[in-house]
PyMOL CGO cylinders between C-alpha atoms (Angstrom):
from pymol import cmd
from pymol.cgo import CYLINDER

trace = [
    CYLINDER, 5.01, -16.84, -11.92, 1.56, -18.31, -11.12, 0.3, 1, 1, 1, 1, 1, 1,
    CYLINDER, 1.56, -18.31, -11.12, -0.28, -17.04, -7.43, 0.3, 1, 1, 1, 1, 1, 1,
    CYLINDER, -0.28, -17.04, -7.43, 2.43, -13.79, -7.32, 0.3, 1, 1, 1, 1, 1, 1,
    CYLINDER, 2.43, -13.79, -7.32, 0.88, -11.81, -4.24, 0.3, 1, 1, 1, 1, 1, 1,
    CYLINDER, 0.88, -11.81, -4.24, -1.08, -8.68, -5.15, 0.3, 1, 1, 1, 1, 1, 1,
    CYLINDER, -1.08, -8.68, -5.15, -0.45, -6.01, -2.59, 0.3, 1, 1, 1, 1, 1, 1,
    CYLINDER, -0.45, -6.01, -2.59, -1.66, -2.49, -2.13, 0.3, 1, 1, 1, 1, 1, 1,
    CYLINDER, -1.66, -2.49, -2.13, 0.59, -0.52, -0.45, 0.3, 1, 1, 1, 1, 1, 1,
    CYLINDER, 0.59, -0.52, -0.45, -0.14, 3.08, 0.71, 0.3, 1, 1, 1, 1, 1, 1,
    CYLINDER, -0.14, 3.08, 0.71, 2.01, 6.32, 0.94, 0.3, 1, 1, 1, 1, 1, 1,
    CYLINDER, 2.01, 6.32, 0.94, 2.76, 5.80, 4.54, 0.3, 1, 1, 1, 1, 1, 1,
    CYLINDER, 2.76, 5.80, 4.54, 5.24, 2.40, 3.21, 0.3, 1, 1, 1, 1, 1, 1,
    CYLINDER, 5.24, 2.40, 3.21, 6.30, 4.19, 0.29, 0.3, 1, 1, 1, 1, 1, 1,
    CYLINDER, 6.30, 4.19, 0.29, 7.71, 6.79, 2.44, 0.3, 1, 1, 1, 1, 1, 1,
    CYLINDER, 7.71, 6.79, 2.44, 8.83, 4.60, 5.07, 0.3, 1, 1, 1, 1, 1, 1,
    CYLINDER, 8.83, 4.60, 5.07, 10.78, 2.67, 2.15, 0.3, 1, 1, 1, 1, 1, 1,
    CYLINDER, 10.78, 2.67, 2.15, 12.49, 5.89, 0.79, 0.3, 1, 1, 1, 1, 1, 1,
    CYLINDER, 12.49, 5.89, 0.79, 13.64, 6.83, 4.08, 0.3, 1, 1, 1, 1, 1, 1,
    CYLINDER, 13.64, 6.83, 4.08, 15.31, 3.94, 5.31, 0.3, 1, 1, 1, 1, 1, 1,
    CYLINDER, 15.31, 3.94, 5.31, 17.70, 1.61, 3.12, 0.3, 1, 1, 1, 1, 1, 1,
    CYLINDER, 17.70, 1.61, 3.12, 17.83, -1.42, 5.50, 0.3, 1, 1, 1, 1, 1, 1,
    CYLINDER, 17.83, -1.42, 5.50, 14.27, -1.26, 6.86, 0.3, 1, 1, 1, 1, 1, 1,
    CYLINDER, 14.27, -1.26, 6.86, 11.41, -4.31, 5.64, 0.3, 1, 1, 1, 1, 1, 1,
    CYLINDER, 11.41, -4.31, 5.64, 9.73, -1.22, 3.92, 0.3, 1, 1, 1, 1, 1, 1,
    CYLINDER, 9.73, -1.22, 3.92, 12.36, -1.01, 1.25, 0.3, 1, 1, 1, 1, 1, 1,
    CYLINDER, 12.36, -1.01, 1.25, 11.92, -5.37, 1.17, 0.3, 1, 1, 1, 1, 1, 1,
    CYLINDER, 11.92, -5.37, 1.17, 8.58, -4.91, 0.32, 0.3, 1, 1, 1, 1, 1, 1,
    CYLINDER, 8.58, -4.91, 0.32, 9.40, -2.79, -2.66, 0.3, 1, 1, 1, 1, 1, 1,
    CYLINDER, 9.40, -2.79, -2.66, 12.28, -4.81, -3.53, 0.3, 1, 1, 1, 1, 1, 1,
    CYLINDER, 12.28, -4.81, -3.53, 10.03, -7.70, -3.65, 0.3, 1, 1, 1, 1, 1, 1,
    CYLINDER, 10.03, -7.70, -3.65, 7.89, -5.83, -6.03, 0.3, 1, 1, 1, 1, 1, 1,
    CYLINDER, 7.89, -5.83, -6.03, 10.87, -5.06, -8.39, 0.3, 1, 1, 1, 1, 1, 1,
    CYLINDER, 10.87, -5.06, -8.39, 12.10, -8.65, -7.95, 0.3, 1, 1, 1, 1, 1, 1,
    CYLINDER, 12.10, -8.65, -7.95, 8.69, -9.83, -9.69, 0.3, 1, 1, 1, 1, 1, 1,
    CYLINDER, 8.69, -9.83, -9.69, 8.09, -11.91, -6.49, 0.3, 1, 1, 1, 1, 1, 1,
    CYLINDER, 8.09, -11.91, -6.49, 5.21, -9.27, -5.61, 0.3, 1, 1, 1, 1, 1, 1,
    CYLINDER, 5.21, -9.27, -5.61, 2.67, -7.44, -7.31, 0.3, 1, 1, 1, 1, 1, 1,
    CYLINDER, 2.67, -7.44, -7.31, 2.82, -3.88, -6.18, 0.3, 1, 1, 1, 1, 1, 1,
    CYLINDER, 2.82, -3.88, -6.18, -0.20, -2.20, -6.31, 0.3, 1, 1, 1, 1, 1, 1,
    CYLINDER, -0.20, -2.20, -6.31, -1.33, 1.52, -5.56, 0.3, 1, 1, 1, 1, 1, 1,
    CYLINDER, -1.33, 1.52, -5.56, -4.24, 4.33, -6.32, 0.3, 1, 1, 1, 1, 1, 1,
    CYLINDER, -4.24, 4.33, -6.32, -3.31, 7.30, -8.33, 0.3, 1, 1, 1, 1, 1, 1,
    CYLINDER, -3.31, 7.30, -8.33, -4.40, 8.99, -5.30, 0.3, 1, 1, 1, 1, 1, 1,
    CYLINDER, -4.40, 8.99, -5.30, -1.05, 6.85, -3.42, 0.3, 1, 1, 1, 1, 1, 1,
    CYLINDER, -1.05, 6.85, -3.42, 1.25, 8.55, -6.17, 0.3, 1, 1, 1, 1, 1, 1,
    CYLINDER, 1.25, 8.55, -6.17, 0.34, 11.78, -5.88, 0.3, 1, 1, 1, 1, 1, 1,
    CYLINDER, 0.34, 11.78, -5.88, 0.29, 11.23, -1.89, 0.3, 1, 1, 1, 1, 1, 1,
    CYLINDER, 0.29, 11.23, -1.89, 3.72, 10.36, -1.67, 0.3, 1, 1, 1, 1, 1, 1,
    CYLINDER, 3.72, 10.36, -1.67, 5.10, 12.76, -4.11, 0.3, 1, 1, 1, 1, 1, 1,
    CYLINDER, 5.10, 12.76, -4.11, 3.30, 15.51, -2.67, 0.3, 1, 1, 1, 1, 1, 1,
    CYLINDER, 3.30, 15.51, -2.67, 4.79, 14.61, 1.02, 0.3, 1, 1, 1, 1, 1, 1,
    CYLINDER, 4.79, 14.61, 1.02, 8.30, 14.10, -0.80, 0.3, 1, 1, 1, 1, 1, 1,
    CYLINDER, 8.30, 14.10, -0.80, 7.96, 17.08, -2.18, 0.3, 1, 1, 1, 1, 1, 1,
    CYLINDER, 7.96, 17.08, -2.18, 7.60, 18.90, 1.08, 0.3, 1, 1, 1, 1, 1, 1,
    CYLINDER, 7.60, 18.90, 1.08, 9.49, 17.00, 3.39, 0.3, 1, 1, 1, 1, 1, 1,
    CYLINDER, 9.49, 17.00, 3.39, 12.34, 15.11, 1.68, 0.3, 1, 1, 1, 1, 1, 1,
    CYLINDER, 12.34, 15.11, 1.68, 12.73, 16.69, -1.98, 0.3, 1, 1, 1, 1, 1, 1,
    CYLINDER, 12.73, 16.69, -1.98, 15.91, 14.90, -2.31, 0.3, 1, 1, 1, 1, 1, 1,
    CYLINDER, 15.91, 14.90, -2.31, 14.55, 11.32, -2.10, 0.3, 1, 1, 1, 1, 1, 1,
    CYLINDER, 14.55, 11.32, -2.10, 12.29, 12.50, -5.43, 0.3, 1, 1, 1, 1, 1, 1,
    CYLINDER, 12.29, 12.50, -5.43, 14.71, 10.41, -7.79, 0.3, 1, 1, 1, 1, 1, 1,
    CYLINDER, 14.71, 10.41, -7.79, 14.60, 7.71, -5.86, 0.3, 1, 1, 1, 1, 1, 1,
    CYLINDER, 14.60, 7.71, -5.86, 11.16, 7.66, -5.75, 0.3, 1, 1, 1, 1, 1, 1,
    CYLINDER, 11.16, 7.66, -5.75, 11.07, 7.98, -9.33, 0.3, 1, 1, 1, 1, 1, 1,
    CYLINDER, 11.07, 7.98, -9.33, 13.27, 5.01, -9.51, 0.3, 1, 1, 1, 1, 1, 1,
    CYLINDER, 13.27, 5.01, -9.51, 11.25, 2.86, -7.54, 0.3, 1, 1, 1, 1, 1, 1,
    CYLINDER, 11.25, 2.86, -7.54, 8.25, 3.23, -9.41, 0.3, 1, 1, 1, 1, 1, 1,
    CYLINDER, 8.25, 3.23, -9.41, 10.30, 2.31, -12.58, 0.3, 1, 1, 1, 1, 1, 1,
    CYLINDER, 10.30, 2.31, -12.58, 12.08, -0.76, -11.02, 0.3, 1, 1, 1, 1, 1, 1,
    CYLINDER, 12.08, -0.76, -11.02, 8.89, -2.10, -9.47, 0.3, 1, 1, 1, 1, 1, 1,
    CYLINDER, 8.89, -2.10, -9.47, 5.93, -0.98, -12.44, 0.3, 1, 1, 1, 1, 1, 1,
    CYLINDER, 5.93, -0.98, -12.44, 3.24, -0.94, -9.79, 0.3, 1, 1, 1, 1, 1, 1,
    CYLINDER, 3.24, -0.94, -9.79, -0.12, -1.53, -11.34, 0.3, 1, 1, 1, 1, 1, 1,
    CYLINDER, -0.12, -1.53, -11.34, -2.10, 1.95, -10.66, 0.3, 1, 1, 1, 1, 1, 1,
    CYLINDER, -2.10, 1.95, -10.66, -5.62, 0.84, -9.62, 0.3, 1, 1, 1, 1, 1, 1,
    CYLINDER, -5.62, 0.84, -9.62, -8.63, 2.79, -10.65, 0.3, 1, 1, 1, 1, 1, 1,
    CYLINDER, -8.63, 2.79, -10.65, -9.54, 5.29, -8.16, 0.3, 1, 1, 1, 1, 1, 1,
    CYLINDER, -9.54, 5.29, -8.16, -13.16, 3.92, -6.33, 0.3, 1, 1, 1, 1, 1, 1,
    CYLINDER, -13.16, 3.92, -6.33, -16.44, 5.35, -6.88, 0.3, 1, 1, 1, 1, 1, 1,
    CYLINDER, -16.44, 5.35, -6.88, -17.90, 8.17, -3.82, 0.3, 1, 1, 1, 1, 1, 1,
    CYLINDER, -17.90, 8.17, -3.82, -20.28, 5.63, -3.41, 0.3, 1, 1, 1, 1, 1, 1,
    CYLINDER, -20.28, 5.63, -3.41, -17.88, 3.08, -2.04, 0.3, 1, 1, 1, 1, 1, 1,
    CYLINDER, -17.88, 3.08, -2.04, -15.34, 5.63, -0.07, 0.3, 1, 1, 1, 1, 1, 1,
    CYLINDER, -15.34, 5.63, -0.07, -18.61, 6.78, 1.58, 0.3, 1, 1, 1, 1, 1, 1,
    CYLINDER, -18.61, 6.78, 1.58, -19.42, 3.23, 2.79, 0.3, 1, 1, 1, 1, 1, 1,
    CYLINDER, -19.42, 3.23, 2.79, -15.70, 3.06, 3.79, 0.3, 1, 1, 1, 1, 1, 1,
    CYLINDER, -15.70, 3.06, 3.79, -15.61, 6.13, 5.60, 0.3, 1, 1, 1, 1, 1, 1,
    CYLINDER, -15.61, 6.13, 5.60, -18.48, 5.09, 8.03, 0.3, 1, 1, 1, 1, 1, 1,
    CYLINDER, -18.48, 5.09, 8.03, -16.14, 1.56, 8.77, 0.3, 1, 1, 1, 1, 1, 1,
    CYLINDER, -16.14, 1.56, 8.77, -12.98, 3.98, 8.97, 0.3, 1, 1, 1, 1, 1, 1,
    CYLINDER, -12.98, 3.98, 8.97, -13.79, 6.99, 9.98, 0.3, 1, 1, 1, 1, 1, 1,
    CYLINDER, -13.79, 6.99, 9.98, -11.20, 8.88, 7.96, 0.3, 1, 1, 1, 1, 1, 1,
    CYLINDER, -11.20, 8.88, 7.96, -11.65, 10.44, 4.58, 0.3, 1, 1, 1, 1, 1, 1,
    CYLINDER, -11.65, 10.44, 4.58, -8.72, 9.96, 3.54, 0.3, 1, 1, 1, 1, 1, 1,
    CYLINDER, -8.72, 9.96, 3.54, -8.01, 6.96, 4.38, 0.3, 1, 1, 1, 1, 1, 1,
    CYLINDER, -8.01, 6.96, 4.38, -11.54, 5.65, 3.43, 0.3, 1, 1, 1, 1, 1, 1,
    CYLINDER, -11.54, 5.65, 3.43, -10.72, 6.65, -0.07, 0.3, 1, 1, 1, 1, 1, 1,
    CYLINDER, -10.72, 6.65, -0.07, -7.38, 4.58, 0.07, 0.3, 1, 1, 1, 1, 1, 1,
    CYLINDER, -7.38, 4.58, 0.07, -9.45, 1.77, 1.83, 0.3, 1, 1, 1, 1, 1, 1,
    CYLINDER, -9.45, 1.77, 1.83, -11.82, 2.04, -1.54, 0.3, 1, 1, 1, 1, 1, 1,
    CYLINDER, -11.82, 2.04, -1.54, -9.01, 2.26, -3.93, 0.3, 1, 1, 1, 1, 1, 1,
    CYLINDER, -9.01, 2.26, -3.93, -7.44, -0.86, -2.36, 0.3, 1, 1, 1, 1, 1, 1,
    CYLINDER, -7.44, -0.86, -2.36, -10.53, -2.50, -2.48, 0.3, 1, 1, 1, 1, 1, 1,
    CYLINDER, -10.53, -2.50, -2.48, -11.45, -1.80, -6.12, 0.3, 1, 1, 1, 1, 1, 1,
    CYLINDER, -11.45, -1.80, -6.12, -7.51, -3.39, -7.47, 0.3, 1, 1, 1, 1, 1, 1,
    CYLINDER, -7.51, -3.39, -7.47, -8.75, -6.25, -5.55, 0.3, 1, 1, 1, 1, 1, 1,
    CYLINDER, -8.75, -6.25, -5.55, -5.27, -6.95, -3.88, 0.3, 1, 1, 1, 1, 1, 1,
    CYLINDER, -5.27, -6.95, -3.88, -4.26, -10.33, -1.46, 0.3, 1, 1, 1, 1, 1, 1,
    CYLINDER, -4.26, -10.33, -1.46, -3.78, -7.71, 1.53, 0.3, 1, 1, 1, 1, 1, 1,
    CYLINDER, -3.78, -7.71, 1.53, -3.28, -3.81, 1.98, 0.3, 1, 1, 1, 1, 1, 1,
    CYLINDER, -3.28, -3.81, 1.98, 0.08, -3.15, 3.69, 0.3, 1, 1, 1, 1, 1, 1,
    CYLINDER, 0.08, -3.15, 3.69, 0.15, 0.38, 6.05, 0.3, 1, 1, 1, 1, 1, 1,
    CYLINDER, 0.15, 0.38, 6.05, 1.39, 1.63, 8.98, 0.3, 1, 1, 1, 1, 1, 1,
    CYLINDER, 1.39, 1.63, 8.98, -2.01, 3.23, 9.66, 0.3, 1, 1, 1, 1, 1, 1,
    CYLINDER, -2.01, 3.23, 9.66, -2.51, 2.57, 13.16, 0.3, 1, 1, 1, 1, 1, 1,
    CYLINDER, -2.51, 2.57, 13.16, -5.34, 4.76, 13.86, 0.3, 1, 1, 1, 1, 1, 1,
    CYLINDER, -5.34, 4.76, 13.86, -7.62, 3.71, 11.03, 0.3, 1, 1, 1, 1, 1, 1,
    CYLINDER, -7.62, 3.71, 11.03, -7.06, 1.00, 9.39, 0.3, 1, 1, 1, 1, 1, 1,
    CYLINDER, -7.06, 1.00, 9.39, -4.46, -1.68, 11.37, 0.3, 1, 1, 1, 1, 1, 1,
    CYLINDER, -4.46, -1.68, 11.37, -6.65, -3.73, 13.76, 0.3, 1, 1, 1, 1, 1, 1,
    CYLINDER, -6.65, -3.73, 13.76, -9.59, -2.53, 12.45, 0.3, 1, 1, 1, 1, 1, 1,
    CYLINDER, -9.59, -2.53, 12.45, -11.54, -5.69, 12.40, 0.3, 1, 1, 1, 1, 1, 1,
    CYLINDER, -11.54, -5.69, 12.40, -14.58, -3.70, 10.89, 0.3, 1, 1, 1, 1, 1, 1,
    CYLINDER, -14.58, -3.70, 10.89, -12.92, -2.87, 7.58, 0.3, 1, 1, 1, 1, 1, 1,
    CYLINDER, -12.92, -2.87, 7.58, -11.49, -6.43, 7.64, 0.3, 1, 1, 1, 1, 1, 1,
    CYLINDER, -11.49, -6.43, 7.64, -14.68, -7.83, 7.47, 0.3, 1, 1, 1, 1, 1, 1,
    CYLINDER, -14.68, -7.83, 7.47, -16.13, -4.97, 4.77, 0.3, 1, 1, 1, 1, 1, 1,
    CYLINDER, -16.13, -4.97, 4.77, -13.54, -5.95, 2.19, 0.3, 1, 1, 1, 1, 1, 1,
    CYLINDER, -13.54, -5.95, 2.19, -12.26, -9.11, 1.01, 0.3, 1, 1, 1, 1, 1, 1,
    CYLINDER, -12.26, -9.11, 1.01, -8.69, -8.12, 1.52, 0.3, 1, 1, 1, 1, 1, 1,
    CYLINDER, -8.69, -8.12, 1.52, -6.43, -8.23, 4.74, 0.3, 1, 1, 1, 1, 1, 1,
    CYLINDER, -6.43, -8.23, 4.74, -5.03, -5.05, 6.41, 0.3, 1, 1, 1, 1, 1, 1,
    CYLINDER, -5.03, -5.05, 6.41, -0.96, -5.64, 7.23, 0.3, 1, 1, 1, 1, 1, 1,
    CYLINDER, -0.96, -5.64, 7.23, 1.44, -3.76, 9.01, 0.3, 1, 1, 1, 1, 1, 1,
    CYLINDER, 1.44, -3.76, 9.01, 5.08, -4.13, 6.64, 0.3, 1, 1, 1, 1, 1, 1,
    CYLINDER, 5.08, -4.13, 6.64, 6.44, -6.84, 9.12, 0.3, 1, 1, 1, 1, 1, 1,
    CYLINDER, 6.44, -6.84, 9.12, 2.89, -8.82, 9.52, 0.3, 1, 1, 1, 1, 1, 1,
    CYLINDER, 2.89, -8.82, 9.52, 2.86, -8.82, 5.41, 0.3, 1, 1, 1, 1, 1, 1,
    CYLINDER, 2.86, -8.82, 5.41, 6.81, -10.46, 5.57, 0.3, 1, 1, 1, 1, 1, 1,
    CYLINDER, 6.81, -10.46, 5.57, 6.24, -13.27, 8.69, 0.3, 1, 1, 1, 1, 1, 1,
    CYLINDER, 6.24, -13.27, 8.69, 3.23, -14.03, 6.01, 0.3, 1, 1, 1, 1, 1, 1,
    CYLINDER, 3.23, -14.03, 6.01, 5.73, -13.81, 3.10, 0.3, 1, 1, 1, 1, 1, 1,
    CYLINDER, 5.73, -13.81, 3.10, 8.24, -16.00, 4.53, 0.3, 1, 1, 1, 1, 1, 1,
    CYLINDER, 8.24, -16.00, 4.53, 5.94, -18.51, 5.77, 0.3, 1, 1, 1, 1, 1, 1,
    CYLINDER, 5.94, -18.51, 5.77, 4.37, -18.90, 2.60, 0.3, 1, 1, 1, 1, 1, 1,
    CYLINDER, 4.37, -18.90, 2.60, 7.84, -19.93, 0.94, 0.3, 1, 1, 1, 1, 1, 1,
    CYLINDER, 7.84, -19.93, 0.94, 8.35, -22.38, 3.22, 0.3, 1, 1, 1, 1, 1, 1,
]
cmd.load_cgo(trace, "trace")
């Protein structure tokens, strides 16, 4: 399928996804498994979620583990220091600087978080990288209107 949309999601939507059956989290993954998306994450993402799943939800582990087989997300190499420092000065988050960086590097359409505190709105980073930063719901409205 030519122009699929390549989309870095973070652990935050992951999560979110696992959690709820019914919510547009678990859309965006579905689109990813449906080939209509190209899910993309950081090793850094994987470990994320699976460490957070491990501690807070250990019986949504298979399902994670399911998701990632159903959807094949492309793992994106993790970013140089060099480039999470830059980030991190735009961000002002280490952590979220590196996933900033990580996004940046697998070159996606858009990054989709629920990051509210570093990386939603912040018009900064939008200008830095040459992606766009989308909440779940922005990144469907701009799914839906592309369709049509």
């Amino acid at each position: 399928m030519a122009n699929v949309p390549r989309v870095f999601v973070d652990t935050s939507v992951f999560f979110a996804a696992l959690w709820s059956e019914s919510s547009g989290f678990r859309l965006i993954l579905k689109l990813g498994e449906s080939g209509l998306i190209r899910i993309l994450v950081s090793r850094r993402v994987l470990d994320e979620a699976e460490g957070v799943l491990k501690r807070k939800a250990q019986d949504l582990l298979p399902a994670f583990a399911l998701f990632l087989e159903r959807c094949v997300p492309e793992i994106s190499p993790t970013a140089s220091s060099k480039d999470v420092l830059r980030l991190e000065k735009v961000v002002g988050h280490p952590g979220d600087a590196q996933i900033a960086a990580d996004a940046e590097r697998a070159t996606p359409m858009c990054l989709v978080t629920l990051d509210k505190a570093h990386l939603l709105g912040n018009h900064k980073l939008a200008a830095e990288v040459g992606y766009k930063v989308l909440s779940p719901g922005d990144f469907l409205s701009w799914f839906r209107e592309s369709l049509l």
